[in-house]
C-alpha positions as protocol buffer text, in pm:
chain_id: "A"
residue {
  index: 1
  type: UNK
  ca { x: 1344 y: -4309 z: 51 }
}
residue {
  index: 2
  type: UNK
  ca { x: 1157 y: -4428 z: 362 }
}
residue {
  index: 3
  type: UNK
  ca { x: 775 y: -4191 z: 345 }
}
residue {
  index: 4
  type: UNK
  ca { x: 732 y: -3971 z: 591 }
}
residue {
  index: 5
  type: UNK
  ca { x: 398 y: -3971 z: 815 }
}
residue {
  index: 6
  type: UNK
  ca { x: 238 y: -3638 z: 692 }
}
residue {
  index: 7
  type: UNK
  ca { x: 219 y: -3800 z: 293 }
}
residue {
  index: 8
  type: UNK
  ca { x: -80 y: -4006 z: 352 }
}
residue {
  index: 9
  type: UNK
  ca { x: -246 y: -3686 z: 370 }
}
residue {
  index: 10
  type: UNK
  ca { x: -228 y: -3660 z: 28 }
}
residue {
  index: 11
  type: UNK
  ca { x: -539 y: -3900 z: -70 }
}
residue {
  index: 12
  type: UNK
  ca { x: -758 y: -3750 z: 167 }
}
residue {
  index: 13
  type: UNK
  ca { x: -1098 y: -3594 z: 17 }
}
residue {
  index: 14
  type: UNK
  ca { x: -1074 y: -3301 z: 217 }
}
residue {
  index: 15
  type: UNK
  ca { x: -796 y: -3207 z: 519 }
}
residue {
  index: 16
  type: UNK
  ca { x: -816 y: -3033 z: 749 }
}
residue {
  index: 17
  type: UNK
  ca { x: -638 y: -2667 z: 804 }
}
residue {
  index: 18
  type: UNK
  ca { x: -373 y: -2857 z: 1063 }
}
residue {
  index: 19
  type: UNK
  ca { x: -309 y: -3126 z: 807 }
}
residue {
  index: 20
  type: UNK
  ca { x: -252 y: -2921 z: 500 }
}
residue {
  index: 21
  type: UNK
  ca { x: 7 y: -2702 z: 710 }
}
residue {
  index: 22
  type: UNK
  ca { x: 206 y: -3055 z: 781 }
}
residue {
  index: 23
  type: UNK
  ca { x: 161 y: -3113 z: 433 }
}
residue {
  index: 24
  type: UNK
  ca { x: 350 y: -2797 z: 363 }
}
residue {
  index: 25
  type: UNK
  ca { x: 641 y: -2800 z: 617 }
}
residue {
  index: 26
  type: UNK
  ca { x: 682 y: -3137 z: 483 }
}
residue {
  index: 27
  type: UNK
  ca { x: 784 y: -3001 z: 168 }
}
residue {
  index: 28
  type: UNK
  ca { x: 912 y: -2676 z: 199 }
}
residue {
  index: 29
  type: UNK
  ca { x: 1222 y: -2858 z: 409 }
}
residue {
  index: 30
  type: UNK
  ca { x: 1396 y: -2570 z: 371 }
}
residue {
  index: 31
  type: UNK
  ca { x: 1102 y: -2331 z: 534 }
}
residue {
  index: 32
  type: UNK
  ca { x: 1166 y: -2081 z: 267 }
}
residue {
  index: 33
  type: UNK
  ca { x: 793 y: -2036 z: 155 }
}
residue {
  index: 34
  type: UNK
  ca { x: 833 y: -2187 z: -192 }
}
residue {
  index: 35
  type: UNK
  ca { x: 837 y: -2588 z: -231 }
}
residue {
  index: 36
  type: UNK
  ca { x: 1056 y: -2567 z: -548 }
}
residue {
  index: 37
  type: UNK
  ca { x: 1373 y: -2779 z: -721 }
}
residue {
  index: 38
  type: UNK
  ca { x: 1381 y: -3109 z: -561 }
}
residue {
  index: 39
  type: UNK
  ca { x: 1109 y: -3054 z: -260 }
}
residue {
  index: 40
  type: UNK
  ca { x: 871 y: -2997 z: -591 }
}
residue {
  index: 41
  type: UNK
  ca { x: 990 y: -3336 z: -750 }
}
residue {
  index: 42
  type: UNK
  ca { x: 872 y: -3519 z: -440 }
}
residue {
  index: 43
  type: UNK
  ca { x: 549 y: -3353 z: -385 }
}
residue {
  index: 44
  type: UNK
  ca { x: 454 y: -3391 z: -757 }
}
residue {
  index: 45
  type: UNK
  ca { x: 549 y: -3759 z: -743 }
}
residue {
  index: 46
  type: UNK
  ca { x: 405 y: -3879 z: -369 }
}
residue {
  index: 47
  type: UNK
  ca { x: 44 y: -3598 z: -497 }
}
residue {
  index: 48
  type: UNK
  ca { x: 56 y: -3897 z: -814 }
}
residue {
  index: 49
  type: UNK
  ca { x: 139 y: -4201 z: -617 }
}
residue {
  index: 50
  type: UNK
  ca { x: -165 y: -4081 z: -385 }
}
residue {
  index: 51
  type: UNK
  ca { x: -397 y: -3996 z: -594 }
}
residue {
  index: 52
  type: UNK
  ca { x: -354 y: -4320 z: -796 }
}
residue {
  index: 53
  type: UNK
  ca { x: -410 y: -4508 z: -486 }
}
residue {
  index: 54
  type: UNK
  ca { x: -751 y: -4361 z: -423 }
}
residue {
  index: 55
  type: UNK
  ca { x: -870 y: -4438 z: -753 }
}
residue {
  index: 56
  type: UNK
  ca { x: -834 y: -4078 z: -885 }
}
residue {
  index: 57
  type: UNK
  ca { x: -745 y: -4100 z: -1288 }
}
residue {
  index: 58
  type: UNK
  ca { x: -418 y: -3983 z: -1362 }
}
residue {
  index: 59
  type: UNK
  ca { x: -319 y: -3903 z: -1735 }
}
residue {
  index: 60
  type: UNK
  ca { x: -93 y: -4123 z: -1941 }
}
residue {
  index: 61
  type: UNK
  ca { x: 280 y: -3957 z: -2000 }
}
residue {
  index: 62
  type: UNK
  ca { x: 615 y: -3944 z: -1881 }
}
residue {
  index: 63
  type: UNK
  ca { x: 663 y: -3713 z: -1553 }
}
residue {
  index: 64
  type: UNK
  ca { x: 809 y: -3462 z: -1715 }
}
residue {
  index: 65
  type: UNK
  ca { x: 543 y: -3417 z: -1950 }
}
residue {
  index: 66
  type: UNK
  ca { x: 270 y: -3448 z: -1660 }
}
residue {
  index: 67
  type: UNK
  ca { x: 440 y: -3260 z: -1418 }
}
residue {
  index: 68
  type: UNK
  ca { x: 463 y: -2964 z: -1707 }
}
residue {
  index: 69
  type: UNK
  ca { x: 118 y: -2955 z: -1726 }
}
residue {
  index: 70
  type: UNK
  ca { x: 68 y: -2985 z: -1350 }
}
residue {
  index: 71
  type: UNK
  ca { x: 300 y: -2628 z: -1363 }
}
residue {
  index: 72
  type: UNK
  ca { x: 114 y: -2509 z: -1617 }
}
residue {
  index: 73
  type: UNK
  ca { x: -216 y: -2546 z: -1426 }
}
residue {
  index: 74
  type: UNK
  ca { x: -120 y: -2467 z: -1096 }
}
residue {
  index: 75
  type: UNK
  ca { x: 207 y: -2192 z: -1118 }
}
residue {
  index: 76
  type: UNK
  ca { x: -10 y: -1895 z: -1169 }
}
residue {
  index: 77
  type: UNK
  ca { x: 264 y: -1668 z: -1169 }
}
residue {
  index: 78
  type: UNK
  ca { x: 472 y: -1876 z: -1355 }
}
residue {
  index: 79
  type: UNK
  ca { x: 817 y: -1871 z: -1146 }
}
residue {
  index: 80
  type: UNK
  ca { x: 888 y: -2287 z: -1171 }
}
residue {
  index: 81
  type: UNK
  ca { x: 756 y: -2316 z: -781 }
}
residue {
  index: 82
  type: UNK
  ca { x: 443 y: -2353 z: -580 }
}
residue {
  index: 83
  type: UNK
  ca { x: 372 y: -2124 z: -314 }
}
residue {
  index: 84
  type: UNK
  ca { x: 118 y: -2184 z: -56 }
}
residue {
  index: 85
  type: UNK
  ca { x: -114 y: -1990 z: -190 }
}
residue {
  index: 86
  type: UNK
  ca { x: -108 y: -2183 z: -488 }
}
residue {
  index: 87
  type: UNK
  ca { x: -88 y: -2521 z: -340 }
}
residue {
  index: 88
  type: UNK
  ca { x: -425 y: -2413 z: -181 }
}
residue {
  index: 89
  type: UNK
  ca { x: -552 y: -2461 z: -497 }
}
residue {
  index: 90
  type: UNK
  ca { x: -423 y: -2767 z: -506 }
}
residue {
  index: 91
  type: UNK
  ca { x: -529 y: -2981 z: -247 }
}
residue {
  index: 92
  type: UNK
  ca { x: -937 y: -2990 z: -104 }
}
residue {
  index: 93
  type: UNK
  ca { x: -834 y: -2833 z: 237 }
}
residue {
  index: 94
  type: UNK
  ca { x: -1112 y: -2784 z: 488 }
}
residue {
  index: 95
  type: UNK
  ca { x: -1395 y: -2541 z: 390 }
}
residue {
  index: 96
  type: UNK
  ca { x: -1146 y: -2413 z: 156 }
}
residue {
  index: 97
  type: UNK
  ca { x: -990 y: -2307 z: 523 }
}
residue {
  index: 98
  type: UNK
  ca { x: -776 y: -2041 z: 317 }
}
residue {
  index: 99
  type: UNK
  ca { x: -932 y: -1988 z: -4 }
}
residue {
  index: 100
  type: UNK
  ca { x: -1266 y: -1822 z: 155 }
}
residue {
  index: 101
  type: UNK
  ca { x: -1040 y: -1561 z: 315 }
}
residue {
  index: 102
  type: UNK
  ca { x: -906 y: -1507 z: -3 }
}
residue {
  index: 103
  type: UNK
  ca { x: -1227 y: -1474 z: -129 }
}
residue {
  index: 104
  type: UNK
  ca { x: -1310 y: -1190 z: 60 }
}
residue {
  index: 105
  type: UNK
  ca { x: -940 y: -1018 z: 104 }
}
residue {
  index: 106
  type: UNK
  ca { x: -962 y: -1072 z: -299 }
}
residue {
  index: 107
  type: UNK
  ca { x: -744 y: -781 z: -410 }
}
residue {
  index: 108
  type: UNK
  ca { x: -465 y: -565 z: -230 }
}
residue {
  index: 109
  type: UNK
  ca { x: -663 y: -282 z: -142 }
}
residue {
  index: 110
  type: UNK
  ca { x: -902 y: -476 z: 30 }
}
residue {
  index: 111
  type: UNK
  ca { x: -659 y: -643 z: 273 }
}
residue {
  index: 112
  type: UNK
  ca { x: -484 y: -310 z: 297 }
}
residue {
  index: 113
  type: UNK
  ca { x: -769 y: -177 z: 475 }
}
residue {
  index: 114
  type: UNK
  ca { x: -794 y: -498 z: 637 }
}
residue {
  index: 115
  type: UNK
  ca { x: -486 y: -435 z: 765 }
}
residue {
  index: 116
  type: UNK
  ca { x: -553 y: -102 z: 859 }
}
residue {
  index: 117
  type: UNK
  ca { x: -883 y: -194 z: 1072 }
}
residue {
  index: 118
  type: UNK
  ca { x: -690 y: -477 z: 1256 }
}
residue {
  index: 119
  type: UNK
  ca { x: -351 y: -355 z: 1326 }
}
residue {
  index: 120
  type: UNK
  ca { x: -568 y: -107 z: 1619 }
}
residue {
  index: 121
  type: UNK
  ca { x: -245 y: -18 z: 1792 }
}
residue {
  index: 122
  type: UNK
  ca { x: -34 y: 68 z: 1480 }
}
residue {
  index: 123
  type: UNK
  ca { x: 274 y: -115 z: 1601 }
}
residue {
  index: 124
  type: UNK
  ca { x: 286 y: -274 z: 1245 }
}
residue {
  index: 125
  type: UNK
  ca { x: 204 y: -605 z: 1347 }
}
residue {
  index: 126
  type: UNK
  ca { x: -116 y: -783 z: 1397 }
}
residue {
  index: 127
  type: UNK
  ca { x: -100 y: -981 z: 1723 }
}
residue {
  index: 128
  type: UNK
  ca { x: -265 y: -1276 z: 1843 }
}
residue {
  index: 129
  type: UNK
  ca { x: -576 y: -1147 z: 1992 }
}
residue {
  index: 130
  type: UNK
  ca { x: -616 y: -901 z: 1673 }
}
residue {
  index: 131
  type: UNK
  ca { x: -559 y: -1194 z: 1446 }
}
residue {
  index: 132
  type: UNK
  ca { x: -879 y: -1331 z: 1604 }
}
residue {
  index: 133
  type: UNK
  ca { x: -1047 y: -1041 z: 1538 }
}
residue {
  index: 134
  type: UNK
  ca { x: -959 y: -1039 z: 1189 }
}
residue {
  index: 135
  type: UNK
  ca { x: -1011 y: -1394 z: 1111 }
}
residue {
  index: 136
  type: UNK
  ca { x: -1378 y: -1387 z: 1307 }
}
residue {
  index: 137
  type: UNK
  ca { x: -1468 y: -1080 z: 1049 }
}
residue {
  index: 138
  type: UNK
  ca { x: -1355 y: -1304 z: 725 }
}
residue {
  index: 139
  type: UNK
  ca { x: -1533 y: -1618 z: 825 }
}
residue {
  index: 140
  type: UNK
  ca { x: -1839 y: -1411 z: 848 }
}
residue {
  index: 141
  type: UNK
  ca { x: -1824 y: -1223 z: 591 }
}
residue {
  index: 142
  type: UNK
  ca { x: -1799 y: -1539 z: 385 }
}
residue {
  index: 143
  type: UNK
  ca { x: -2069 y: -1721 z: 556 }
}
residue {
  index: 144
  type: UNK
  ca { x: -1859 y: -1976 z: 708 }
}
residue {
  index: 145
  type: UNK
  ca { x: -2001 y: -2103 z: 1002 }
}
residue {
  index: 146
  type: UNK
  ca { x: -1758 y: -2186 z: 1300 }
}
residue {
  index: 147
  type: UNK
  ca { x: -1751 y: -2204 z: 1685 }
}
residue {
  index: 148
  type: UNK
  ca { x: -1535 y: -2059 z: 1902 }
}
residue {
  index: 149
  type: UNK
  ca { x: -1274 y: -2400 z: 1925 }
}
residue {
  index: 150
  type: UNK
  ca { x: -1258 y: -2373 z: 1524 }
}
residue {
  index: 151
  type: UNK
  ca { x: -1215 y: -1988 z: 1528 }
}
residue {
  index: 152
  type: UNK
  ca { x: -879 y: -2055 z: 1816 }
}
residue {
  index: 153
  type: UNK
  ca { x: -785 y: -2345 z: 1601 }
}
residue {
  index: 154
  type: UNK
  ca { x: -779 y: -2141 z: 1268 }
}
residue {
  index: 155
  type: UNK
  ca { x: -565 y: -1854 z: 1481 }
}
residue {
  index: 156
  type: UNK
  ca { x: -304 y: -2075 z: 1578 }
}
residue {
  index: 157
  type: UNK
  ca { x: -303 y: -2250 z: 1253 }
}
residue {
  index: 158
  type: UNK
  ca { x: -260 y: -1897 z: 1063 }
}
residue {
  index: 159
  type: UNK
  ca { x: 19 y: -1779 z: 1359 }
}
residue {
  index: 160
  type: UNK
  ca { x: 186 y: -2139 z: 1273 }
}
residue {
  index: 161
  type: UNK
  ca { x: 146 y: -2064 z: 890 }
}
residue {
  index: 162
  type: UNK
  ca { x: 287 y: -1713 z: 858 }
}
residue {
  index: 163
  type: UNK
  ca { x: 470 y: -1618 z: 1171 }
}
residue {
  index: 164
  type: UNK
  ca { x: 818 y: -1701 z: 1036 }
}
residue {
  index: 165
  type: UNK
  ca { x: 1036 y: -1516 z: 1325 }
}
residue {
  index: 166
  type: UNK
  ca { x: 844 y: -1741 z: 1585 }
}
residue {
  index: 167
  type: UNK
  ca { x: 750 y: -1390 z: 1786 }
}
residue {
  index: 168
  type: UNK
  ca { x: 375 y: -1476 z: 1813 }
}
residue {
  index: 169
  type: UNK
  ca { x: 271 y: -1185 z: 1568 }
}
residue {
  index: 170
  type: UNK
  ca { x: 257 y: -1101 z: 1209 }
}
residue {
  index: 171
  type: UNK
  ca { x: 355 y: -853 z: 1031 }
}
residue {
  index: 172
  type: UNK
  ca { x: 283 y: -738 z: 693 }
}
residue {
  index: 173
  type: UNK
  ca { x: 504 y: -947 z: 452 }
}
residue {
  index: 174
  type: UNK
  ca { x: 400 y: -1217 z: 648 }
}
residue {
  index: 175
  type: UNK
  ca { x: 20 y: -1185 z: 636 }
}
residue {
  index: 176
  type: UNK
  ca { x: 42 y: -1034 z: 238 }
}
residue {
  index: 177
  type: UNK
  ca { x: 99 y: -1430 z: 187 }
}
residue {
  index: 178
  type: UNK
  ca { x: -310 y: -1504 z: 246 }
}
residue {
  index: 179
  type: UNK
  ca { x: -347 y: -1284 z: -86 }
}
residue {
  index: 180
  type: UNK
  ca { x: -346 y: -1454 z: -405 }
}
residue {
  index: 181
  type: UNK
  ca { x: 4 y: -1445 z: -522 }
}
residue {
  index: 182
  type: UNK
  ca { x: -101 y: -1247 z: -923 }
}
residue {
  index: 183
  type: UNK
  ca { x: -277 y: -960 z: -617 }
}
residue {
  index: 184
  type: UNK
  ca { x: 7 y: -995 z: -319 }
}
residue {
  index: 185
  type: UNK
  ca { x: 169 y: -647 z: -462 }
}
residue {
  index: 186
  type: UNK
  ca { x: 434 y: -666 z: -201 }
}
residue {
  index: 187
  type: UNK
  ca { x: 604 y: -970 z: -386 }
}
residue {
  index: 188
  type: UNK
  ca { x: 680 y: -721 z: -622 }
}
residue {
  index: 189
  type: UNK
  ca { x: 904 y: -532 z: -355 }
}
residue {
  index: 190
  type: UNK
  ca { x: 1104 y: -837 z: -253 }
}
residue {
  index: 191
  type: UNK
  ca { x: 1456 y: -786 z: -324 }
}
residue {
  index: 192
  type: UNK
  ca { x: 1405 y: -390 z: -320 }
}
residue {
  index: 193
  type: UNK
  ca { x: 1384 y: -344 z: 52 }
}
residue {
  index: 194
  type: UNK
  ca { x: 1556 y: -31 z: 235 }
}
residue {
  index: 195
  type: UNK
  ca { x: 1772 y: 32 z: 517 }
}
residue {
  index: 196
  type: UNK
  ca { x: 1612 y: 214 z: 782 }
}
residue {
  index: 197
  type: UNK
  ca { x: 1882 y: 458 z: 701 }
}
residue {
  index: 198
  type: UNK
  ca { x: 1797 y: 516 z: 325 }
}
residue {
  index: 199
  type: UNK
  ca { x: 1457 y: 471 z: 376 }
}
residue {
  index: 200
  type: UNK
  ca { x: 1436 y: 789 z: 652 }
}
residue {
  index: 201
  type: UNK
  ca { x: 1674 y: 958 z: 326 }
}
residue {
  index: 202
  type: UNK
  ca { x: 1411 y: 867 z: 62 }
}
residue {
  index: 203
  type: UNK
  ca { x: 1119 y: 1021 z: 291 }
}
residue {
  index: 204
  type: UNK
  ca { x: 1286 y: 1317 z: 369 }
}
residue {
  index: 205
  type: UNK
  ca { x: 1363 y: 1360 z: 0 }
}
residue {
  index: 206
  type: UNK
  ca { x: 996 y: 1315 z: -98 }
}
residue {
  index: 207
  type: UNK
  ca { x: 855 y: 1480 z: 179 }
}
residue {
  index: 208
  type: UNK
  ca { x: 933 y: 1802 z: 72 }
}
residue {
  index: 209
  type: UNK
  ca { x: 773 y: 2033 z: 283 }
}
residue {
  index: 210
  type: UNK
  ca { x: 824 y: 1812 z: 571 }
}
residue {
  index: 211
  type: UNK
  ca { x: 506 y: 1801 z: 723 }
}
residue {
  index: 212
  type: UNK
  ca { x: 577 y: 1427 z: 793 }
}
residue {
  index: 213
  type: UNK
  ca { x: 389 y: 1236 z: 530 }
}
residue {
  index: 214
  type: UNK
  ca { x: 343 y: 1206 z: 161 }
}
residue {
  index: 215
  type: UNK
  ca { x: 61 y: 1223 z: -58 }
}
residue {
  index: 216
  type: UNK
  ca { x: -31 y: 1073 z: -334 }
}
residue {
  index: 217
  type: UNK
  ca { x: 190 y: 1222 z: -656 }
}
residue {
  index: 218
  type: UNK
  ca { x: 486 y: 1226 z: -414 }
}
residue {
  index: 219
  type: UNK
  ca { x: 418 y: 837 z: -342 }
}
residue {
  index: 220
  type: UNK
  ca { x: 383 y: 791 z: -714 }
}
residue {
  index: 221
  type: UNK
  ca { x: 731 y: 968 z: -789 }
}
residue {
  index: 222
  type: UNK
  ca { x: 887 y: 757 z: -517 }
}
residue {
  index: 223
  type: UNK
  ca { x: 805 y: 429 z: -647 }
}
residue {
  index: 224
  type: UNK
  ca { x: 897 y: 536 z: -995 }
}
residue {
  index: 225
  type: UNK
  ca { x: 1233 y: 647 z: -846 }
}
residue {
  index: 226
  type: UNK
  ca { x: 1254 y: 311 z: -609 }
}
residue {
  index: 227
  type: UNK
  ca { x: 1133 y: 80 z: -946 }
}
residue {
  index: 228
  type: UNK
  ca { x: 1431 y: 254 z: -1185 }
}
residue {
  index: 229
  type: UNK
  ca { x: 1708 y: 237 z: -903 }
}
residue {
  index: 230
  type: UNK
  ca { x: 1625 y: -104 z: -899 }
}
residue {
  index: 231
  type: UNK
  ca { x: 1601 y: -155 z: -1282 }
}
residue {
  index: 232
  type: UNK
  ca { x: 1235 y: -278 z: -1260 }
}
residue {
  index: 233
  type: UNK
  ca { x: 1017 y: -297 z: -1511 }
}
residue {
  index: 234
  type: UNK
  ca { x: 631 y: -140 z: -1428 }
}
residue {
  index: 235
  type: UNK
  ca { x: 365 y: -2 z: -1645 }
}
residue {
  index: 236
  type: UNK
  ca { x: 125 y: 221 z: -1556 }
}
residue {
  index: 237
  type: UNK
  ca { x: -178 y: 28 z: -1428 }
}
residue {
  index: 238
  type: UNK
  ca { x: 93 y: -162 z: -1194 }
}
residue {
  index: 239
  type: UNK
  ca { x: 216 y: 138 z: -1070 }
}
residue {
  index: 240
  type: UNK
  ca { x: -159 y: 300 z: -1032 }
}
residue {
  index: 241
  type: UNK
  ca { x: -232 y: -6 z: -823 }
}
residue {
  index: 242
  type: UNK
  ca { x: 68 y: -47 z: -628 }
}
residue {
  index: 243
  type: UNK
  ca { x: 32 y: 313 z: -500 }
}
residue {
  index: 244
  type: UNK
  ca { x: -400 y: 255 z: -416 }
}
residue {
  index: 245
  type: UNK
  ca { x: -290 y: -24 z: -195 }
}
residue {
  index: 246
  type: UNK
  ca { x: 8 y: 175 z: -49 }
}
residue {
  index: 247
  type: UNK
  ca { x: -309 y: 462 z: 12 }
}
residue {
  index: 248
  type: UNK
  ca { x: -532 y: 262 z: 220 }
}
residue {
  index: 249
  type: UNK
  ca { x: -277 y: 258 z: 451 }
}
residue {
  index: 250
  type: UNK
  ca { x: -307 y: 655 z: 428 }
}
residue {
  index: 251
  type: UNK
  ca { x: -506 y: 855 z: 750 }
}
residue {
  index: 252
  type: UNK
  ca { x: -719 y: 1051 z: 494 }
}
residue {
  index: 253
  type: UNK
  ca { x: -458 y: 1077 z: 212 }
}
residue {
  index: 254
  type: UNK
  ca { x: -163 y: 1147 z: 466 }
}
residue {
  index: 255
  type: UNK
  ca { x: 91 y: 831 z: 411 }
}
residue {
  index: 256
  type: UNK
  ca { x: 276 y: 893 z: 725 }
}
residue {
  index: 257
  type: UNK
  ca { x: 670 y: 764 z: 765 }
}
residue {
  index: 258
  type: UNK
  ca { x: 508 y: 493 z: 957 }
}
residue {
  index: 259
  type: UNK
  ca { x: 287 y: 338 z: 747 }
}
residue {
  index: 260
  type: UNK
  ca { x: 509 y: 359 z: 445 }
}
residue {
  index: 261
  type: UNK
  ca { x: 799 y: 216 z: 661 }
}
residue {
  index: 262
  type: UNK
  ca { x: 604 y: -105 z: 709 }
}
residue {
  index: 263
  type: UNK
  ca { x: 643 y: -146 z: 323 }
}
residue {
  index: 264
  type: UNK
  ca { x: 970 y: -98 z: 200 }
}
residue {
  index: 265
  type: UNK
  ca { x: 1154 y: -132 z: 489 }
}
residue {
  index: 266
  type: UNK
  ca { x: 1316 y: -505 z: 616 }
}
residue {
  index: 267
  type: UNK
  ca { x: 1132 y: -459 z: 910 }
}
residue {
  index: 268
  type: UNK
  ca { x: 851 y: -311 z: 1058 }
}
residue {
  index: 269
  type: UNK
  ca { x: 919 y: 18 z: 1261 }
}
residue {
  index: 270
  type: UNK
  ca { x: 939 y: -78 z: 1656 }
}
């Protein structure tokens, strides 16, 4: 199989944010946002054949045994694939280019109220000149120093990372993926998401007095309801912090249709 340009990569000490996003599209062929099955294979293999050739040890054993332990190391939520977050971890990518906004966005609340701060016009996207904004505040925060060409090369970097639809914004799902995958709560929701139609059913259900938002117990009924229609399994403390990160979305405890549309809906309400 003839190698493709972006594997030399591989045995670089450190790459840079552009480089490690060729890296990925290289692998995930099939742009799903896993490299998995035979895209997995390859990585694990050329990641060897590289890091052999720079005079990095590699341990003794068949592949099968190796790339086991590779898993076992680097799968943190165990699924048999490597998502970007985790393959992060993986390779030494520029000032830890996404781990130091993980860093600081380090749990689900957090970024909710990220979130909140950034998306300023409440469309349920964060656009290009908010992303700025938002990736400005993390590199601060962190102490990373940068100049104004880094901070515009980082945007479009992100934009190329995570906008999947090509639409030059990103909404939620999309920007949940700079959380660490064991925090990203709204991996949990994948394969549960509503129809606008049932969704404006559910809320009306739950919004009982319909004042036009929720509160808090009426949030936690819903995902109870949402988890058991689905036959999902959640204990408590997932469901306690499923629901705080839901919250931070809240305008002082009111979770608006809105806000909890963004959520559980396929897309993001218009």
């Amino acid at each position: 199989m003839a190698v493709k340009q972006q594997t030399p990569y591989l045995h670089l000490a450190e790459l840079t944010a552009s480089q490690f996003l060729d890296i990925w599209k290289h692998y995930d062929s099939d742009g799903n946002g896993y490299i998995e099955g035979k895209e997995l294979e390859n990585f694990f293999q050329e990641l060897e054949s590289a890091r052999k050739g720079a005079g990095v040890d590699s341990k003794n054993g068949n592949f099968a045994e190796k790339m086991k332990a590779f898993m076992q190391k680097y799968d943190k939520n165990a699924d048999g694939r490597i998502e970007m977050a985790e393959l992060a971890q993986i390779l030494p990518t520029e000032e830890n280019f996404l781990l130091c906004f993980r860093q600081h966005v380090g749990s689900s609340s957090e970024f909710m109220e990220a979130w909140r701060k950034y998306d300023t016009d409440r469309s349920g996207y964060i656009e290009a000149n908010e992303l700025k904004g938002f990736l400005s505040d993390l590199l601060k925060k962190a102490n990373k120093p940068y100049d104004e060409p880094k901070l515009q090369e980082y945007t479009q970097t992100i934009l190329r990372m995570f906008d999947m639809n090509g639409d030059g914004k990103l909404g939620l799902s999309e920007m949940s993926r700079l959380l660490p995958v064991q925090e990203n709560f709204l991996l949990k929701f994948q394969g549960m998401k509503l129809a606008t139609e049932e969704f404006n059913a559910i809320f009306a259900f739950y919004d009982t007095d319909g004042s036009g938002f929720i509160d808090e117990n009426e949030l936690d009924a819903l995902l109870k309801d949402l988890y058991e229609k689905n036959k999902k399994e959640m204990n408590i403390q997932q469901l306690t912090n499923y629901r705080k990160s839901i919250m931070n979305l809240s305008d002082g405890g009111k979770l608006y249709r809105k806000e909890l549309e963004i959520v559980l809906c396929n897309e993001p309400p218009m």
